[in-house]
N, C-alpha and C positions, 0 to 999 in steps of 0.2 A: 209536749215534746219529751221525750226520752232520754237522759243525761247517757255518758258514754258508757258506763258499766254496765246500763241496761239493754244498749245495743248489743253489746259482746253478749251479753248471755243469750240475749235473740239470736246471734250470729253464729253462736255454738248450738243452743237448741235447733237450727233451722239446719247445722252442717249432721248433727244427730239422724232428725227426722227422715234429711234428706235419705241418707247413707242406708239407715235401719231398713226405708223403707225399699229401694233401690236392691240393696240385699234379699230382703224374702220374696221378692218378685223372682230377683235371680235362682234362688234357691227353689222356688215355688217349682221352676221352667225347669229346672234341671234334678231336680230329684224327686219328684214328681209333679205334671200336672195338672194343674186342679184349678178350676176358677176361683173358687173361696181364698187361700193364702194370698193369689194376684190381687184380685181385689183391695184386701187389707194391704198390700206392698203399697197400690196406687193412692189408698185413704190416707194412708203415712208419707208418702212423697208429697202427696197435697200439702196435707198439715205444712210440713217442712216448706216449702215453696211460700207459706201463710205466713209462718215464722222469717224467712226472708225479704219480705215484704214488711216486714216490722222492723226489721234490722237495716234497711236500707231508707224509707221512711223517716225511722224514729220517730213513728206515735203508732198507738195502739191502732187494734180494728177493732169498728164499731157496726152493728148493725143497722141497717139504716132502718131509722122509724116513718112512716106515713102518717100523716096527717089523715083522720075520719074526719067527717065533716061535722060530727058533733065537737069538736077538737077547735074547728076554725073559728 
């Protein structure tokens, strides 16, 4: 678990991500469009959304591992 100082910084890196990314999408649309910038606005809103999910949680993300059957 995550003590509270770690959450706020999740909680500001997740309001960051969000924002940045939210941003170059808009900018993308409106001064020119292009698929490339949107893209990158969505991979950064992601992120952010990952980062709030950290923040709301209080534990990390882990990826999940499978079991091979050489493993069992």
């Amino acid at each position: 678990m995550l003590d509270r100082p770690s959450r706020i910084v999740a909680a500001i890196l997740a309001g960051i991500w969000i924002g940045a990314g939210l941003a170059t999408i808009g900018a993308a649309l409106w001064l020119r469009p292009s698929v490339i910038p949107v893209l990158l606005g969505l991979c950064a809103t992601g992120y952010g959304i990952l980062w709030a999910r950290v923040a709301l949680t209080g534990r990390r993300l882990t990826w999940r591992l499978r079991r091979t059957s050489i493993e069992k």
